[in-house]
C-alpha positions in Angstrom: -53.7 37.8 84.3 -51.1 35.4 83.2 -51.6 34.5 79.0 -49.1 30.8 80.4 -52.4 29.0 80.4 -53.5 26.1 78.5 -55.9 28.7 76.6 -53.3 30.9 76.5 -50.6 28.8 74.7 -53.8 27.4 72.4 -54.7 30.9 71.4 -51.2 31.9 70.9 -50.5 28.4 68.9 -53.7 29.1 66.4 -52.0 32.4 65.8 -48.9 30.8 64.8 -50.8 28.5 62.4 -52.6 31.4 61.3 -49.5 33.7 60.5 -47.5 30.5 58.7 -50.9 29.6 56.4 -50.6 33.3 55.6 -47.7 33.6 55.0 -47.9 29.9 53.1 -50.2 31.1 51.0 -48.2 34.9 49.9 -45.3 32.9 49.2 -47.6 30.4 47.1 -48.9 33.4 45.7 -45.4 34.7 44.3 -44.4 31.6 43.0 -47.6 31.0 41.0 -47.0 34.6 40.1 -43.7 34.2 39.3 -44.3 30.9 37.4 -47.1 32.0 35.5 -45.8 35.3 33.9 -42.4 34.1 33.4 -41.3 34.2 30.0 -39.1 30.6 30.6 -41.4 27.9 29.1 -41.4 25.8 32.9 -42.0 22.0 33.3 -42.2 20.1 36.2 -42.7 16.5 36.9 -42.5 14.0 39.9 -40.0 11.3 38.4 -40.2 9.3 41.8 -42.2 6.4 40.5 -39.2 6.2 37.8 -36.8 6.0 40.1 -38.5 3.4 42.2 -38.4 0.9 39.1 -35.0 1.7 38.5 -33.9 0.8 41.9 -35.9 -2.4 41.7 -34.0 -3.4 38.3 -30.6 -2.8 40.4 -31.7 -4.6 43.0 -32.2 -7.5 40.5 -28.8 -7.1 39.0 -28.9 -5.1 36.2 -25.4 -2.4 36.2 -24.9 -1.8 32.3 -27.9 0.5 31.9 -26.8 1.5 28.5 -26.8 -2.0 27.6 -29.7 -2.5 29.2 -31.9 -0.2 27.8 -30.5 -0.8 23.9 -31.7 -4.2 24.4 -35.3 -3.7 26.7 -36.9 -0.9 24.2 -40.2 -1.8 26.3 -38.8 -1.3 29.8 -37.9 2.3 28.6 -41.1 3.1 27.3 -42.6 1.8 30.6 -40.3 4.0 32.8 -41.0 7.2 30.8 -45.3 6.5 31.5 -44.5 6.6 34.7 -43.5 10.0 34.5 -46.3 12.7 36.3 -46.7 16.1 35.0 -47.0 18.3 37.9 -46.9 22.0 36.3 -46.8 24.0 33.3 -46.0 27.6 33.2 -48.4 29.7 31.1 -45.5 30.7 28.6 -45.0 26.8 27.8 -49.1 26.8 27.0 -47.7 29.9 24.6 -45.0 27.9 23.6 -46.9 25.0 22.3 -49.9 26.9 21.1 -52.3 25.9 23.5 -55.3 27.4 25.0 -54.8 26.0 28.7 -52.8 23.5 30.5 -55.3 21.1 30.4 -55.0 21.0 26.9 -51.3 20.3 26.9 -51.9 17.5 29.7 -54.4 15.9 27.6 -51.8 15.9 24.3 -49.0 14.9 26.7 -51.5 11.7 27.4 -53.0 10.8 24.4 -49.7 11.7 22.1 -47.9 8.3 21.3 -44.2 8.8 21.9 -41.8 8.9 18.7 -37.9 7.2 18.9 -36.6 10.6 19.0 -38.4 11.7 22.0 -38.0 8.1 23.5 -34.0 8.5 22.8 -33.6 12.0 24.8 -35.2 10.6 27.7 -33.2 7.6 27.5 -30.4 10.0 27.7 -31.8 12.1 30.4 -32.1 8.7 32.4 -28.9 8.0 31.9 -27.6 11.0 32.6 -28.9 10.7 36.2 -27.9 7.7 36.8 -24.3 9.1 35.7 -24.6 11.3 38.8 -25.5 14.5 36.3 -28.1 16.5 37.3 -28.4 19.0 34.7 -28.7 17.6 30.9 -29.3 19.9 27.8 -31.3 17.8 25.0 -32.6 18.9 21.7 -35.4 17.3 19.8 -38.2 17.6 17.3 -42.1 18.4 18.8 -45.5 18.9 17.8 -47.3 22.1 18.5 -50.9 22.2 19.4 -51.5 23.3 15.7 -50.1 20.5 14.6 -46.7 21.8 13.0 -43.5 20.6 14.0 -41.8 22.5 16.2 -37.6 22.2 17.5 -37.2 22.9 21.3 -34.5 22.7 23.2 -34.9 21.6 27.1 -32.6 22.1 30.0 -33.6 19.1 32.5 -32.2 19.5 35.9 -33.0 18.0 39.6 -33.2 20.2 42.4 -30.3 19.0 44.9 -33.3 17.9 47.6 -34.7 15.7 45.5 -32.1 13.7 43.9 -32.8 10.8 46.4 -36.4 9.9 45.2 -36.3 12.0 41.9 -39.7 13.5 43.1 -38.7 16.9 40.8 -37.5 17.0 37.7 -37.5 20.7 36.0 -37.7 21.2 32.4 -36.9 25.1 30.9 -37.9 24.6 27.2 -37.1 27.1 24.6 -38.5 27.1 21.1 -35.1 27.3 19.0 -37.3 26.4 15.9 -35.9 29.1 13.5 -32.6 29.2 14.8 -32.9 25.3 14.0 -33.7 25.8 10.7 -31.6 28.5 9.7 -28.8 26.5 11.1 -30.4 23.4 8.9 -30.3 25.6 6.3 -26.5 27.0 6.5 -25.6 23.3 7.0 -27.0 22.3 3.8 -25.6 25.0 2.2 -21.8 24.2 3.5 -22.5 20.6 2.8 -23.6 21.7 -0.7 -20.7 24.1 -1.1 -18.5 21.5 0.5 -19.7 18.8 -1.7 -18.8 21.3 -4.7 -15.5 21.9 -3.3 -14.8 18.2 -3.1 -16.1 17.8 -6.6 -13.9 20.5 -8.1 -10.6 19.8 -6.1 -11.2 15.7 -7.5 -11.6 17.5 -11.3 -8.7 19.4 -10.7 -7.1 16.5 -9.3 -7.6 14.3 -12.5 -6.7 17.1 -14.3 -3.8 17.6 -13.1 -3.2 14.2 -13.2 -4.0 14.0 -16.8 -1.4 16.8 -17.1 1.1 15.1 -15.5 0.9 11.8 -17.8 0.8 14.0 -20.8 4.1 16.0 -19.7 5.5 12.4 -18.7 4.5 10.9 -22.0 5.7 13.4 -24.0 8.7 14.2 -21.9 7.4 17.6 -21.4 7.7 19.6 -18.5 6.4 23.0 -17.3 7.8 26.4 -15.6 7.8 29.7 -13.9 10.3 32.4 -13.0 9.5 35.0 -10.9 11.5 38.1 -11.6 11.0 39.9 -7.8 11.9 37.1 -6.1 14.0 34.8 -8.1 12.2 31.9 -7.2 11.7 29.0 -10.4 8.6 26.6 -9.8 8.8 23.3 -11.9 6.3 20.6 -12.5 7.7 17.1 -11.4 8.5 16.1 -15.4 10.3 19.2 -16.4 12.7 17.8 -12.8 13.2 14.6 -14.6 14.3 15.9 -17.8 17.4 16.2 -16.3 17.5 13.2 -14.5 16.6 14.0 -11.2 13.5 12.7 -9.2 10.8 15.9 -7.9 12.5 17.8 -5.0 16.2 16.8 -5.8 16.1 20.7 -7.8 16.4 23.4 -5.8 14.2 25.9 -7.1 16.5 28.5 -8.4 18.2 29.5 -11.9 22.1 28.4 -10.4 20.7 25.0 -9.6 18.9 25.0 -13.0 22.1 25.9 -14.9 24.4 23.5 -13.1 22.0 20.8 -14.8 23.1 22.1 -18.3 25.6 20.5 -20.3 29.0 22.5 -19.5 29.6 23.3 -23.0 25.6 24.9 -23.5 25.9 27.3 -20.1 27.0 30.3 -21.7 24.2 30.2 -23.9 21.7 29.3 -21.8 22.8 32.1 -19.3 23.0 34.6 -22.3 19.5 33.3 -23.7 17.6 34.0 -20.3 19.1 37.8 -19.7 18.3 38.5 -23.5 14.6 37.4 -22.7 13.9 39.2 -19.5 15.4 42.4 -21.7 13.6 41.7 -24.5 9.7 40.9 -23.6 9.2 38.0 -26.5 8.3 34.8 -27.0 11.3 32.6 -28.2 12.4 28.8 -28.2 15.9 27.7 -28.6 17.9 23.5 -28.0 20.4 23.0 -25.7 21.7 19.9 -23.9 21.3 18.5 -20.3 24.0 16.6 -18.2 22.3 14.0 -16.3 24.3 12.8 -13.0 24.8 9.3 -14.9 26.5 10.9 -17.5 24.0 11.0 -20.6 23.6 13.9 -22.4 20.0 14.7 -23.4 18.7 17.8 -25.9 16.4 19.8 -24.5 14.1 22.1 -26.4 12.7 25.1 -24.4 10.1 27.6 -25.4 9.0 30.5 -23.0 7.3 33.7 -23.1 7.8 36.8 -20.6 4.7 37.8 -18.3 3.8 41.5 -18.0 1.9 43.5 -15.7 -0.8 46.1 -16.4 1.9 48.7 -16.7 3.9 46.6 -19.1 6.5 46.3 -16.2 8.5 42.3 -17.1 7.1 40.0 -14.1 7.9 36.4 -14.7 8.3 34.0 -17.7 6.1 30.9 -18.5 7.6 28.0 -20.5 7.7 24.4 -21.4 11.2 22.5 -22.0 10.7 18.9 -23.9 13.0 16.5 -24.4 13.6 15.6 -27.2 16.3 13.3 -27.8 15.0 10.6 -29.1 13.5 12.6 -32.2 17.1 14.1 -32.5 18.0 10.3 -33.4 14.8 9.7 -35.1 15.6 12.9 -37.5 19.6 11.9 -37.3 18.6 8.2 -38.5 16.0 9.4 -41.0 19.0 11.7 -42.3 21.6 8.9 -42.5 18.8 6.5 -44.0 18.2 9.1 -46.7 22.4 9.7 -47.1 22.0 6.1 -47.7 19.4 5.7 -50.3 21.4 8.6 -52.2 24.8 6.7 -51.6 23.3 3.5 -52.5 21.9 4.7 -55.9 25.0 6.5 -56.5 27.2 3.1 -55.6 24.9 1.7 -58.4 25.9 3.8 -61.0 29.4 4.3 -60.3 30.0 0.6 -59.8 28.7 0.1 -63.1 30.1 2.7 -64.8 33.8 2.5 -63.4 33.6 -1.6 -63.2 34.0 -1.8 -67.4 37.1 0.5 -67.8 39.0 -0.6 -64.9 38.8 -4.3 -66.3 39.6 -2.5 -69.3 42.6 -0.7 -67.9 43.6 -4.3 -65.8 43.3 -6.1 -69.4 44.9 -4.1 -71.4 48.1 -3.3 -68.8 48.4 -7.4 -69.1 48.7 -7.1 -72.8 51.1 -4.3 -72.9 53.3 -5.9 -69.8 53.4 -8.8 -71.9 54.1 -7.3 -75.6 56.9 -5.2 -74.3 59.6 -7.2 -73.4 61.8 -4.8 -71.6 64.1 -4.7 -68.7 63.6 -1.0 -67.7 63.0 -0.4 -64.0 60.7 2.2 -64.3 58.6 0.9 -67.0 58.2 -1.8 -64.5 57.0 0.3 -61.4 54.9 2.3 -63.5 52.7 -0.8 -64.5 52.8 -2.3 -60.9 51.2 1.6 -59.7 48.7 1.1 -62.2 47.7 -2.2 -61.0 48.0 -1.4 -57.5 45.4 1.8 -58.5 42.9 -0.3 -60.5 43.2 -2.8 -57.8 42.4 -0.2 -55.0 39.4 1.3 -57.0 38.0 -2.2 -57.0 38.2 -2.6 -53.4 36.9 1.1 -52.8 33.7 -0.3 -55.0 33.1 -3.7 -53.4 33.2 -1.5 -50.4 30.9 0.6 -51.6 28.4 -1.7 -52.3 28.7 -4.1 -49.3 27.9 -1.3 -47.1 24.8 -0.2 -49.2 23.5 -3.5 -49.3 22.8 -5.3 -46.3 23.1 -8.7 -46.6 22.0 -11.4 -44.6 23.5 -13.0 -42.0 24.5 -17.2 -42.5 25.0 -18.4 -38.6 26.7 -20.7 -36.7 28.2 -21.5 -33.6 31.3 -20.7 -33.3 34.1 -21.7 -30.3 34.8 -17.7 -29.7 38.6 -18.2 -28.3 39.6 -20.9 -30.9 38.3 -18.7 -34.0 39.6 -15.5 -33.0 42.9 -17.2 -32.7 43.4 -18.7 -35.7 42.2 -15.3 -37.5 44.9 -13.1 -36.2 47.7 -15.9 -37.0 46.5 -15.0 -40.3 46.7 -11.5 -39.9 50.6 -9.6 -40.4 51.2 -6.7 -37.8 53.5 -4.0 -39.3 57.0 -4.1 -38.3 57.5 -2.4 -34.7 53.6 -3.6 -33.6 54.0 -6.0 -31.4 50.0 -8.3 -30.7 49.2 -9.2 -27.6 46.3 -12.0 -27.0 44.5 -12.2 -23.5 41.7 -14.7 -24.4 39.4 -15.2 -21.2 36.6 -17.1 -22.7 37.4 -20.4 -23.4 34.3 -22.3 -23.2 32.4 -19.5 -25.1 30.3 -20.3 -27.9 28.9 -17.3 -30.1 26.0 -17.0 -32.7 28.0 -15.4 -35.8 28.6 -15.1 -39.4 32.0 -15.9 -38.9 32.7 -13.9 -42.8 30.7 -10.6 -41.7 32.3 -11.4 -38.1 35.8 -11.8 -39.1 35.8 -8.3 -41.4 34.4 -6.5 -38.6 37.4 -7.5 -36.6 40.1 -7.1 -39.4 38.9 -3.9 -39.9 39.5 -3.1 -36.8 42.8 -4.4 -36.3 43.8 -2.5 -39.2 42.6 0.8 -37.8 44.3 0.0 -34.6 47.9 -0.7 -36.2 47.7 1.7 -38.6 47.1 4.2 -36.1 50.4 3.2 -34.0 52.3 3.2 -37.5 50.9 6.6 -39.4 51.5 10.1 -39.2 50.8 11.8 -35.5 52.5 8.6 -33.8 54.0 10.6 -31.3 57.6 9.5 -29.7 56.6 7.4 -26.7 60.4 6.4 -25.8 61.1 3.4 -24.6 57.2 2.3 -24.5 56.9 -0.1 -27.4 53.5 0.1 -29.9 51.4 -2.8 -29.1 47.6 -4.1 -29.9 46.0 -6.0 -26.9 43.2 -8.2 -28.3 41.2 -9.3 -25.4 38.1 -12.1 -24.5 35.3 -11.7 -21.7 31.9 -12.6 -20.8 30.5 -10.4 -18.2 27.0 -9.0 -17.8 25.2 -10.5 -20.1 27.7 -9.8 -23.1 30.3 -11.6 -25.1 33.1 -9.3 -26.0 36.0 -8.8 -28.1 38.2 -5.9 -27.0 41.3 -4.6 -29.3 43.1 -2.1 -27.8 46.2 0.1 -29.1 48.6 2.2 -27.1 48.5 4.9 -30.3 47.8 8.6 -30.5 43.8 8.3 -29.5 41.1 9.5 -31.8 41.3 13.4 -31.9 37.8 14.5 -29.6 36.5 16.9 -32.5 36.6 13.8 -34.8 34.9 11.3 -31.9 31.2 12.4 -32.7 31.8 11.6 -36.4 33.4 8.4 -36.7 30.5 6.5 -37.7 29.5 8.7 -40.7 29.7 7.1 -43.9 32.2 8.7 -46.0 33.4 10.5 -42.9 37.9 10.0 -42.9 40.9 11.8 -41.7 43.0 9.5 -43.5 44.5 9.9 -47.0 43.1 7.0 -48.8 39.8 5.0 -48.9 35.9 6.1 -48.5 35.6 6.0 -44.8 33.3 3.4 -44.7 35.5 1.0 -42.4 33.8 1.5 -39.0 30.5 2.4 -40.5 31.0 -1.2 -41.9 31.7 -2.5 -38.1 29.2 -1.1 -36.6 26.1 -2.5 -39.6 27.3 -5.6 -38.9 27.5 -6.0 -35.0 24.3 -4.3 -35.0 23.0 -7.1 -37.3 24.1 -9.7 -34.8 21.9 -8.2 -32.1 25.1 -6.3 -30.3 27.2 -3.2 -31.0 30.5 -1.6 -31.0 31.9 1.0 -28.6 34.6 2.8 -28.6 36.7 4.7 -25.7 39.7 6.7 -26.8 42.4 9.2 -24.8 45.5 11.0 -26.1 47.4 9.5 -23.5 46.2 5.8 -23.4 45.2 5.3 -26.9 41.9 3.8 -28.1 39.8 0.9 -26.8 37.2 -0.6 -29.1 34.8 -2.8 -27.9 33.1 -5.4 -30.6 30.3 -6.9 -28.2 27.3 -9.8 -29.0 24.6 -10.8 -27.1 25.1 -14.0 -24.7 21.2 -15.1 -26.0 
């Protein structure tokens, strides 16, 4: 009997039916199975209802969700109670300390949503709407206990679903310690961090404060390394010789070619004795800046050693100290000074009487002996001319010990200086030549103190073109140039000879009182100068060559 019979095919169709709901309900089996034991915390919801608003709120315009939802809180709240819970594995009961599922539904509905958990659904929402289906979020929670726990949620959509958002799949995992340790290593590097930042600003403004300390007090600091040569210097310890930090190189050649010429020996011979001979020591010598000025430097140091006593390095400090060089120098002079002055006092005094004595009585006898012998003649004329000169030498004396003050006046520069040197008498063979090229200048002066100053001068200069050491210049005729200029803020008188020059060893101490290489006087002459430009507010230099001769410069301030 054929089974193609409408019985037949209904007996075979409610096997069929059978076999599926069997098999149905096995594989319904294995997935509750599955679900249930799984150690994944599970979570599944039907977002569908979500989706459905969202595409109503498109449909009514809206495009800039993010915008959207930053400025309708309430619509974002609405859209997350639409969301339906549709299964919890047992491990996420576990997870949140709950006794059944029904317990965690019943939280999940009467727990009033915080901003944070608000804000990850926002960004899950967003994140499908992006057109990315699988979003990792971490937030704070509360456990059925009550205690706050940190989870960490991996939301994705099944790929047949992402047209009505019907499943949404949650795997949660209880990172709580993890968190916290994390929390805690965080605070820890913040607080070390913090620390850090705190000690590298106190080192900072220390080594600030160093650095105005050294640049106050013109000190600077070092290291040499003995293995590899290298020489490490702070910015101020650069400038001591006139450089700016990183014009140095960082080596003891490009150290030494900062030295003054003369001083390199010694500084060379200085350093080998100190890496031989392990010992603090301290010793001046002078810089040469690329300007030209020549600075004193004072250097101590002391050699580094290593647990073996093996020589490693040296450690020092150079300073200038130039200005208390002057300071001392001036202080020195001041108390040469005092001591000349009180000594002017007493030999003016004492030497004033018998001189007039001498000067009087030499009038008596030239008058009582009437005689016509040639020699008895020359002899009283050399006394005169004797007594005569010791006076001079005294008034000398005394003008240049005390200072007197200045009477002003303005003064047509050019005119004056003219009519002074038609006053003065060249000796035979000098020949004066005038360049006057300030015409309209008017000067501040004491035109007495003023007008020795430059007689004193002019005196040097022929005397120098005249004396011994004038060498034979052939046909080149001795002359004194006395020049006029304004320029850079200075008025200045400028005599200068075609003579011998000032020898260079004698240069450094031509403005020493009682300093002289010639055979008469008290070498006072340019000491004298230079007190009295300097009282006028300007100053005297002085530029001299073997070849050329010497330039003297007698300058006042246009002010």
């Amino acid at each position: 009997m054929s089974n193609d019979t409408p019985d037949g095919r209904k007996s075979r169709l409610r096997k069929t039916k059978a076999r599926l709901r069997e098999e149905l309900r096995r594989s319904e089996e294995r997935y509750r199975e599955l679900f249930d034991e799984s150690p994944a915390a599970i979570w599944v919801e039907d977002w569908s209802p979500i989706k459905q608003m969202l595409d109503d709120l498109a449909w009514g315009g809206v495009k800039d969700w993010h915008g959207y939802f930053n400025s309708h809180r309430d619509q974002l709240k609405m859209a997350y109670d639409l969301v339906k819970i549709l299964d919890i594995s047992q491990a996420t009961v576990e997870l949140y300390r709950k006794e059944s599922k029904e317990q965690i539904l019943r939280m999940s509905v009467a727990a009033a949503v915080i901003d944070e958990e608000l804000d990850a659904f926002r960004k899950i929402v967003l994140a499908f709407l992006a057109g990315q289906m699988t979003v990792d979020i971490e937030s704070k929670d509360t456990a059925g206990d009550g205690s706050e726990i940190i989870v960490r949620r991996r939301v994705a959509m099944p790929p047949k679903h992402r047209d009505d958002w019907s499943r949404v799949i949650y795997a949660i995992e209880d990172i709580t310690k993890r968190a916290r340790a994390e929390e805690e290593i965080r605070k820890l590097n913040e607080h070390l961090e913090h620390r850090v930042a705190e000690r590298t600003a106190e080192l900072r403004e220390s080594e600030e404060r160093l650095k105005e300390a050294e640049r106050v007090a013109l000190m600077g600091h070092w290291q040499f390394y003995v293995g590899t040569g290298g020489l490490i210097r702070s910015d101020q310890d650069v400038r001591n010789y006139g450089l700016e930090p990183g014009q140095m190189a960082p080596t003891f050649e490009a150290f030494l070619q900062a030295v003054h010429p003369d001083d390199r020996d010694m500084v060379k011979a200085r350093a080998e004795k100190a890496l031989s001979t392990p010992e603090p020591n301290h010793y001046e010598f002078r810089s040469l800046w690329p300007d030209g000025q020549v600075r004193t430097i004072l250097t101590k140091y002391q050699t580094v050693l290593d647990d073996d006593g093996n020589l490693v390095g040296m450690l020092g400090v150079n300073q200038d100290i130039t200005e208390r060089k002057r300071l001392e120098s001036e202080l020195l002079r001041r108390e040469r000074l005092a001591t000349l002055g009180q000594l002017t006092a007493t030999v003016g005094h004492e030497l004033r009487n018998p001189l007039g004595a001498i000067r009087t009585s030499m009038y008596i006898v030239e008058k009582v002996a009437d005689t016509k012998d040639d020699r008895f003649t020359r002899s009283v004329e050399r006394i005169n001319r004797s007594v005569t000169r010791c006076d001079n030498i005294i008034d000398e004396l005394l003008d240049f010990t005390r200072v007197h003050g200045l009477e002003l006046a303005e003064t047509g520069l050019d005119r004056w200086l003219g009519r002074l040197l038609d006053e003065l008498e060249a000796p035979e063979g000098v020949e004066v030549k005038r360049k006057f090229d300030a015409p309209d200048t008017v000067v501040m002066a004491d035109v007495d103190r003023f007008r020795r100053a430059v007689i004193n001068v002019f005196d040097n200069g022929c005397q120098a073109m005249i004396g011994e050491g004038r060498e034979d210049t052939g046909s080149e005729e001795s002359s004194l140039t006395v020049r006029t200029q304004e320029r850079d803020g200075r008025i200045e008188v400028i005599l200068e000879d075609n003579g011998p020059g000032i020898p260079l060893d004698v240069v450094p101490n031509i403005f020493e009182p009682m300093f002289s290489t010639k055979g008469f006087g008290v070498g006072l002459g340019l000491p004298v100068v230079k007190q009295i430009m300097e009282q006028h507010g300007g100053g005297i230099e002085i530029k001299t060559s073997e070849i050329h001769g010497t330039k003297v410069c007698l300058w006042l301030p246009t002010s």
